[in-house]
Each structure stands twice: as structure tokens, then as C-alpha cells.
C-alpha positions as CSV (number, residue, x, y, z in Angstrom):
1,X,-19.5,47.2,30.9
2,X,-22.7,48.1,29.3
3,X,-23.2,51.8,27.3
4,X,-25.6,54.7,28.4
5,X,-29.4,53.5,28.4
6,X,-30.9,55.8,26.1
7,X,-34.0,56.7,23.8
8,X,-33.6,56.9,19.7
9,X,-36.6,57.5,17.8
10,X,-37.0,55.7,14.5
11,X,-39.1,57.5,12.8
12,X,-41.1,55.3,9.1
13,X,-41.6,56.5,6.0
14,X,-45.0,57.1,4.9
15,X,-45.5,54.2,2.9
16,X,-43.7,51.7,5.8
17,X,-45.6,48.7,6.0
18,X,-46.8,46.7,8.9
19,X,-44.2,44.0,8.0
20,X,-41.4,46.5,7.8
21,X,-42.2,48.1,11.3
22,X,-42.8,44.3,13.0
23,X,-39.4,44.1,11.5
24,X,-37.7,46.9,13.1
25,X,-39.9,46.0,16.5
26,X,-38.6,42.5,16.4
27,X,-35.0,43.4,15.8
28,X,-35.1,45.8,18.7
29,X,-35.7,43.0,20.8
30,X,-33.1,41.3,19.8
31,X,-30.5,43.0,20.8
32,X,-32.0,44.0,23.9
33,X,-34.0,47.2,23.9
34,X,-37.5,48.2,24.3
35,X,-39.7,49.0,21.3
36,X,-42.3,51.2,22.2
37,X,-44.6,52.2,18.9
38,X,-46.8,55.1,18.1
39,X,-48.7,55.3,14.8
40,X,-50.0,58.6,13.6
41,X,-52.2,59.9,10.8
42,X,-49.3,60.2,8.4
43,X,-46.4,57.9,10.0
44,X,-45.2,55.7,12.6
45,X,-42.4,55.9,15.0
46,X,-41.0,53.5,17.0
47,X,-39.1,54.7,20.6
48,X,-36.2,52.4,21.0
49,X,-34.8,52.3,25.2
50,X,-31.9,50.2,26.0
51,X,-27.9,50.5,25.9
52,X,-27.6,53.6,23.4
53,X,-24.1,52.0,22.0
54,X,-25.9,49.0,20.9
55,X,-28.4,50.5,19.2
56,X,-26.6,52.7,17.4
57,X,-24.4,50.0,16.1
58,X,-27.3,48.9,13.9
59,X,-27.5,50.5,10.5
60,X,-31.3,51.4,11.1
61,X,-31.3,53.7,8.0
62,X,-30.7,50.8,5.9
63,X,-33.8,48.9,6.7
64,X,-36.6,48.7,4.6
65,X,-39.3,51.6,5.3
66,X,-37.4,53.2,7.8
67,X,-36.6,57.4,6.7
68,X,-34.4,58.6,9.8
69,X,-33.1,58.5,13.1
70,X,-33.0,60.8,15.7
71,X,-31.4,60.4,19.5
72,X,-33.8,61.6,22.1
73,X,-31.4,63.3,24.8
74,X,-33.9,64.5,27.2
75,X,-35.1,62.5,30.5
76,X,-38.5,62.0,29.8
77,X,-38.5,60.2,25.8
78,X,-41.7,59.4,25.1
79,X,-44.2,62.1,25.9
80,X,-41.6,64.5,24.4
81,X,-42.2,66.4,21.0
82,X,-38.9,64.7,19.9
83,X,-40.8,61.3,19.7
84,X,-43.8,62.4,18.2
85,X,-44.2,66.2,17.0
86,X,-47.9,66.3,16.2
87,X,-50.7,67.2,19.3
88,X,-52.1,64.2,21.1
89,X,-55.7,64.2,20.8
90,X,-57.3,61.9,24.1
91,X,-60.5,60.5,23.6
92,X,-63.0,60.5,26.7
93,X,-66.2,59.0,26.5
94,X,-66.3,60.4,23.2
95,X,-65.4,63.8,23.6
96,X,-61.8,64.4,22.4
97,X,-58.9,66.7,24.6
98,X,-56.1,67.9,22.5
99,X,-55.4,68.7,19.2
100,X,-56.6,72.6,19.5
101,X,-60.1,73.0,20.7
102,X,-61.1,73.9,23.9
103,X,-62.8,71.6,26.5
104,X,-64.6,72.7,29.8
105,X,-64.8,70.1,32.3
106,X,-66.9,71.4,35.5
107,X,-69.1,70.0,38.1
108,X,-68.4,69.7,42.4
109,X,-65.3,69.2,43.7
110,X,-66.8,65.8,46.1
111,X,-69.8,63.9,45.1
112,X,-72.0,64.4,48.3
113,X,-75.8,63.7,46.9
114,X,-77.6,62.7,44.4
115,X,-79.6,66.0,44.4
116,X,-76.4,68.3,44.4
117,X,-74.8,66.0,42.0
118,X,-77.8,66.0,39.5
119,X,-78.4,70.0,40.3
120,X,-74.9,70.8,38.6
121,X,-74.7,68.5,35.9
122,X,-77.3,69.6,34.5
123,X,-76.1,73.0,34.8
124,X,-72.7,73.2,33.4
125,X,-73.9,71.0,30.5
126,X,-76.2,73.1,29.3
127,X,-73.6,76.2,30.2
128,X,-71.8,74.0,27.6
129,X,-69.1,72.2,29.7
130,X,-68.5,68.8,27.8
131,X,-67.0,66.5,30.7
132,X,-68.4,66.4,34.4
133,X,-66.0,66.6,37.7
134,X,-66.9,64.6,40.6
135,X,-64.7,62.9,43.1
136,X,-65.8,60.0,45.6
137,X,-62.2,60.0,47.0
138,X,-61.6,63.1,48.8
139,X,-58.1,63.2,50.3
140,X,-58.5,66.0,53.4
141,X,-55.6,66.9,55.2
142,X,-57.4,66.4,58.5
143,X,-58.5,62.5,58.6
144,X,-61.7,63.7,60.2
145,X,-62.9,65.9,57.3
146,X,-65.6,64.7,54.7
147,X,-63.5,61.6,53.0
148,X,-66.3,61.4,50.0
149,X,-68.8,58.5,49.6
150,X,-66.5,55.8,48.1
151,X,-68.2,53.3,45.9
152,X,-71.5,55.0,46.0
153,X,-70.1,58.1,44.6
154,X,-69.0,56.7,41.6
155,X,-72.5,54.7,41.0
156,X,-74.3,58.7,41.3
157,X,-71.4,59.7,38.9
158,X,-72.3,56.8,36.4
159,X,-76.6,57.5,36.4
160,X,-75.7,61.5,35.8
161,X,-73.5,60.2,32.6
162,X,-76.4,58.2,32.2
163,X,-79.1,60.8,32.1
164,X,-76.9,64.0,30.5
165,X,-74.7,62.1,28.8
166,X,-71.3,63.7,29.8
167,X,-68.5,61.2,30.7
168,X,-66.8,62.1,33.8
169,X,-62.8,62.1,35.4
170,X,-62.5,60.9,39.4
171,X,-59.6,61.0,40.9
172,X,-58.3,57.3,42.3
173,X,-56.3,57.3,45.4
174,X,-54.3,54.1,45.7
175,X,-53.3,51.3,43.7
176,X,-56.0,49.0,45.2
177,X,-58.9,51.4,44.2
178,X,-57.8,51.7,40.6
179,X,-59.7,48.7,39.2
180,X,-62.6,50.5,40.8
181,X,-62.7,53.8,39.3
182,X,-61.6,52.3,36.4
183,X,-64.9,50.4,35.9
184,X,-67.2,53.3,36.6
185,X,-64.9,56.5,35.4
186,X,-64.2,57.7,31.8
187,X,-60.8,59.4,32.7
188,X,-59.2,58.8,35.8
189,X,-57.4,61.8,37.7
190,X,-54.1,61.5,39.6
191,X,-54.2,64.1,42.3
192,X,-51.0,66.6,43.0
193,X,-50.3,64.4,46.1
194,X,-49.8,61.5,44.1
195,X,-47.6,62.7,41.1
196,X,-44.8,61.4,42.7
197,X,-46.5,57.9,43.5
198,X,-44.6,56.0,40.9
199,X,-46.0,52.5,42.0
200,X,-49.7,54.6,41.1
201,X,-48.6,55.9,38.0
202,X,-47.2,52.3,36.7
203,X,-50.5,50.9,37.8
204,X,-52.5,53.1,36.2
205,X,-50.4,52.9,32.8
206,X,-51.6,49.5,32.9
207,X,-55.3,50.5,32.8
208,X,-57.2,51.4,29.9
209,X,-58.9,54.4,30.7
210,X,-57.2,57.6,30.1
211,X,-55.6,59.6,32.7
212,X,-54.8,63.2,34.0
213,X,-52.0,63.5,35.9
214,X,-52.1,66.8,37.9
215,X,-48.8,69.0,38.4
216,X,-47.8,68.6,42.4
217,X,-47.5,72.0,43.6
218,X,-43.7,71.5,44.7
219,X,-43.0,70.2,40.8
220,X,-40.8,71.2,38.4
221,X,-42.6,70.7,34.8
222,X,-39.6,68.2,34.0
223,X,-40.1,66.6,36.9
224,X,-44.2,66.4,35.6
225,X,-43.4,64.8,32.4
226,X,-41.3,62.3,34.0
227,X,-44.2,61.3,35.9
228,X,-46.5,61.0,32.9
229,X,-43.4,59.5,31.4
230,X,-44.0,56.6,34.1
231,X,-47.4,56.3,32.8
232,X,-47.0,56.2,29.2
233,X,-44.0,53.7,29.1
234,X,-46.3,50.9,30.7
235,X,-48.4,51.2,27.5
236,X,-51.3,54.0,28.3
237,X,-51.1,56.8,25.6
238,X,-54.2,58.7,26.3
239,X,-52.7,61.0,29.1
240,X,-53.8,64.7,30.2
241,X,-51.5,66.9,32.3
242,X,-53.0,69.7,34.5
243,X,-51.6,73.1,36.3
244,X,-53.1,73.5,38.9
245,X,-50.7,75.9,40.7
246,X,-47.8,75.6,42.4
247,X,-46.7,76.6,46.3
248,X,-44.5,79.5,46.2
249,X,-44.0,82.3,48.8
250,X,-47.4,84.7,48.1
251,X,-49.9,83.5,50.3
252,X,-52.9,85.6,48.3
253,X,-53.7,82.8,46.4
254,X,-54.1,79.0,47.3
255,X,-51.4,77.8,45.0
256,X,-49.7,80.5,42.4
257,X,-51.2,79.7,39.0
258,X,-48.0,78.6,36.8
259,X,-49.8,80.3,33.5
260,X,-46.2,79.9,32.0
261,X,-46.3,76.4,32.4
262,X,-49.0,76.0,29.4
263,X,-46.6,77.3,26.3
264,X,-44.1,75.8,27.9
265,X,-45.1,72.1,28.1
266,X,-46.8,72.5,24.7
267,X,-43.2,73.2,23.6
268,X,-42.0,70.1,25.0
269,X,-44.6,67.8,25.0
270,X,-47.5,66.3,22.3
271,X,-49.7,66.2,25.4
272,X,-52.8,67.8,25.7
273,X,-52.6,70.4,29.1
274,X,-55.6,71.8,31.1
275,X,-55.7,74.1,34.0
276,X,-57.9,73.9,37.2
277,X,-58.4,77.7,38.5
278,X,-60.4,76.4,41.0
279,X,-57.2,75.1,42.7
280,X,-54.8,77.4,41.5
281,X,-56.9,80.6,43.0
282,X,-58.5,79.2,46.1
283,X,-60.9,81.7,45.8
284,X,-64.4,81.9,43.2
285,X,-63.4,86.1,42.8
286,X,-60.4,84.9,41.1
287,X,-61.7,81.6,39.0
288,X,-62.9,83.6,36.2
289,X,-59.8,85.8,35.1
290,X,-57.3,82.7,35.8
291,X,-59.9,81.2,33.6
292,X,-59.7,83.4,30.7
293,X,-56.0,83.2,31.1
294,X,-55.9,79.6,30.8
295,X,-57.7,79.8,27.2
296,X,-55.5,82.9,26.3
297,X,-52.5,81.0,26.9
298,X,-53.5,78.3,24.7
299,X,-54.2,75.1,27.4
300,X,-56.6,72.6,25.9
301,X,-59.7,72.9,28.3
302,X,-60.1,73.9,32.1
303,X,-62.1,72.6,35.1
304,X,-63.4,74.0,37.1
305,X,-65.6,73.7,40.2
306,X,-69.0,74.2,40.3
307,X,-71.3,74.0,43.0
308,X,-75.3,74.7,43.6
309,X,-75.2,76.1,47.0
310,X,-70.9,76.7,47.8
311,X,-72.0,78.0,51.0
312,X,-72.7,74.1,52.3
313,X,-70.2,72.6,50.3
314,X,-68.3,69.7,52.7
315,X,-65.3,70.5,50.1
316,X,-63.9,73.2,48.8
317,X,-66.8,75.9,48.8
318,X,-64.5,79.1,48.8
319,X,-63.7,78.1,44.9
320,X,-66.3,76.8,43.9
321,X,-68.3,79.0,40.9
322,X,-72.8,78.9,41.7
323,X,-74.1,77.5,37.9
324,X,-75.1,81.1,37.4
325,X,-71.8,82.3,37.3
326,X,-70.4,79.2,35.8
327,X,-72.8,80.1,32.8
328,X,-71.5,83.9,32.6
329,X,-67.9,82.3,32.4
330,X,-68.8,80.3,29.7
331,X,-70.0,83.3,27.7
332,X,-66.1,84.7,28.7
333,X,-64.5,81.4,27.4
334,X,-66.2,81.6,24.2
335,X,-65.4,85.2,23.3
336,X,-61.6,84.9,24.4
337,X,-61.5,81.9,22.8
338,X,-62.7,83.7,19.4
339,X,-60.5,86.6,19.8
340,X,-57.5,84.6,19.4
341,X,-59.2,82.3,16.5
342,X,-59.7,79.3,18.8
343,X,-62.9,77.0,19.0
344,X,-64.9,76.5,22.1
């Protein structure tokens, strides 16, 4: 009969070396268990998953470097604040998500020209949005709706990083497009409908590139960071959750914006959150003040949907903000973000 599996976090003292934590790693192994490592500015620790009785039979404490140890009891172990208490900071394309300043990411919900494309990326960059939106993959409930351009989408995504300089997120689908995205995108976006897709989420903690994993709107946040619990266990650190509302009874809004859900996962987790009011609201009279809300609550960027003509948008052109009024939100972002001493 074997114990409970279970996480423990052994957490190094500052001055462990790299021989004393190969050490722990190896020993881990050993006896069975997984060793899963994470190094910060000031120390290292090292997740241990397997039988909980067997690791605790080892006198960890007593090995050289390590300072204490600390059971993790909760579901999700290693995007939990238990296993590492300081902010993750993501880095995409150079532009880093997390650790307290505020990113805008904005641009069209589907990539569906190159002039529309081009039109607002230049437009919310110099608004001051840092990362461009753009999907090629449009998931539509009816299977005769505007699907996106595939392949081609993501080469217009790559020439307008080329010519502004902004990296970009697209959202990937299905396990067999992943390699694809992967080679074009910067930060690669699992949709709501696909948070529970755990065969996606493995696959895509196998990648490289960082991802955002977006709250499905029947979620509860546990039941979120166990999904981005699926993708940082395969080895991918860099990951970004988003609220993008959830379904609830009002039907006012698209999906009811889960403000609550920001302090609360910055509670639990070292992940850096976002929020999409596009989504959440449904409707571009209501993007701006769930905007502000976001940054008032303390998420780590928004994104937002931008459009240069909403009125012929193929996707999602009730939400979407014209570049003039994606500018005057950006003026908005800036001053709530200096009321409450934040930096935009």
C-alpha cells in the first residue's frame, strides 16, 4: 500500500550551491518522487511530488544547504504562493508581464487583412499598448462563421512585429497546430473553451513559448490553477492567467466580469493575471470602466479589442474599442494607474 501523493517544498538557503541542490534533486529521485526546481533572485526551491510518507521519512533538514520544509496541502502545488511566494515576472518578446507594472495588450479580435491588421497596430502602439492581439484561429460557434485565415494570419502577425516591433499572443486551437503558432507567436493563448483540454495544456507545457491560459466561463479559480497547474508541471514556467468573465444568470453583459477574481488569485498564486473586458462586457460602452477596474483591482495588464472600422468586423465588432477611443482609454489607464501608485 503506498501513502498519499503529495507536494513538499524544500525551500535552499541563500548560499545553497548548485551541488547541494543536484543533491537534493538526485535523492528525490531516488526514492521515487518528482523534483521540480525553481530558482529565484534570492533562493531556490525545489517541489517534491510522490508518496508524501516517503518523503517525509527523509531527514531533508539535515542536508547540506537546505533551510526548511514546508507540505503544500492544496490541489494545485506548483503555481501556488506556497511554492514560490515572490510574483512571477513572464517575459514576451521582451516585454515583461508580472511583477507589478501594468501591460496593455490590444489589437483585433481575428486577423482578417493586412490593411486592418497594420491600421491597428500602429494605433494602439503608439496609444502605448506594448503587446499586439491577433488571432488566425477563430473558434465560432456556428461552423459557417469567419474561422480566421490559418497560416497566413500568423505570417501578417509576424511582418506587423516586424515593422512596430510589438510581440504578439494567438490563441492555438489543437494539439496539432501548436508547433505552428509556436514558431510564429511570442505567447500563445489558450481560449476559455479549451481550459479544460488537458491533452492541450500538457502539450503546450512542453513548448517554449509562454502561455496564457484563459478562465472558462463555467470555472471555478481552483479549478483554473489546476489547469495552469497542468501546464507548469510539464516544465513551462512562463504562464499568464486571464478573467475574462464568467456565465452567471444576468444576461446584461456577455459574460459577468469576475473583478474579485484578480486579489484573489494574486493571493493564491505567483502568477501574473490579466483581464480581457472586451469578453467580459460584450459590449465597447462597457470596455472602458471594466477597464479601469481591472487596473484598480491590481491585474497585471488587460487586452483589449481594438478595431479600425467595428462596424465590419467578421468577429466580434460589438466590443471592439475604434483606435480613437482605445487612445482616450489609455489616458484612463494611466491616471488610475497613478492614483493608486502603480506604473503604466
Amino acid at each position: 500500500m503506498t501513502g498519499q501523493d503529495d507536494s513538499t517544498i524544500i525551500v535552499m538557503r541563500r548560499d545553497a550551491t548548485a551541488a547541494n541542490i543536484d543533491h537534493i534533486v538526485e535523492r528525490l529521485r531516488d526514492i521515487g518522487a518528482e523534483a521540480h526546481v525553481s530558482q529565484g533572485q534570492l533562493r531556490t526551491v525545489i517541489g517534491a511530488v510522490g508518496d508524501r510518507a516517503v518523503i517525509q521519512q527523509l531527514p531533508w533538514e539535515a542536508f547540506p544547504g537546505v533551510e526548511r520544509v514546508v507540505p503544500i496541502l492544496k490541489p494545485y502545488r506548483f503555481v501556488s504562493r506556497d511554492f514560490q511566494a515572490a510574483d512571477s515576472v513572464v517575459d514576451v518578446g521582451g516585454v515583461p508581464v508580472g511583477g507589478g507594472a501594468l501591460v496593455v495588450i490590444a489589437g483585433p479580435c481575428a486577423v482578417e487583412s493586412r490593411d486592418q491588421l497594420f491600421a491597428t497596430a500602429t494605433a494602439v502602439q503608439q496609444a502605448g499598448a506594448r503587446i499586439l492581439r491577433g488571432d488566425a484561429f477563430k473558434p465560432r460557434t456556428s461552423p459557417y462563421a469567419f474561422q480566421g485565415l490559418g497560416e497566413k494570419g500568423l505570417q501578417l502577425l509576424a511582418e506587423a512585429r516586424e515593422e512596430t516591433g510589438m510581440p504578439f499572443v494567438a490563441e492555438v486551437l489543437d494539439t496539432r497546430d501548436i508547433e505552428l503558432v509556436s514558431s510564429y507567436a511570442d505567447l500563445i493563448r489558450i481560449g476559455a473553451r479549451n481550459m479544460a483540454n488537458f491533452t492541450l495544456l500538457a502539450e503546450v507545457g512542453r513548448q517554449p513559448k509562454p502561455v496564457m491560459l484563459k478562465r472558462g466561463f463555467t470555472a471555478t479559480i481552483e479549478e483554473w490553477l489546476n489547469a495552469a497547474e497542468y501546464i507548469y508541471k510539464e516544465g513551462n514556467h512562463q504562464v499568464i492567467l486571464c478573467e475574462r468573465g464568467i456565465r452567471t444568470f444576468e444576461p446584461q453583459t456577455r459574460n459577468t466580469l469576475d473583478i474579485s477574481a484578480v486579489p484573489v488569485v494574486k493571493g493564491l498564486s505567483h502568477l501574473p493575471i490579466l483581464v480581457d473586458p472586451s469578453h467580459s462586457g460584450g459590449r465597447r460602452a462597457l470596455v472602458p470602466s471594466l477597464t479601469r477596474a481591472a487596473v484598480a483591482a491590481g491585474a497585471d495588464g488587460v487586452m483589449v479589442d481594438v478595431h479600425p472600422s467595428p462596424e465590419t468586423a467578421q468577429v466580434d465588432g460589438g466590443q471592439a474599442l475604434h483606435p480613437t477611443e482605445f487612445a482616450t482609454l489609455m489616458d484612463e489607464v494611466r491616471a488610475v494607474a497613478k492614483a493608486i501608485g502603480r506604473k503604466a
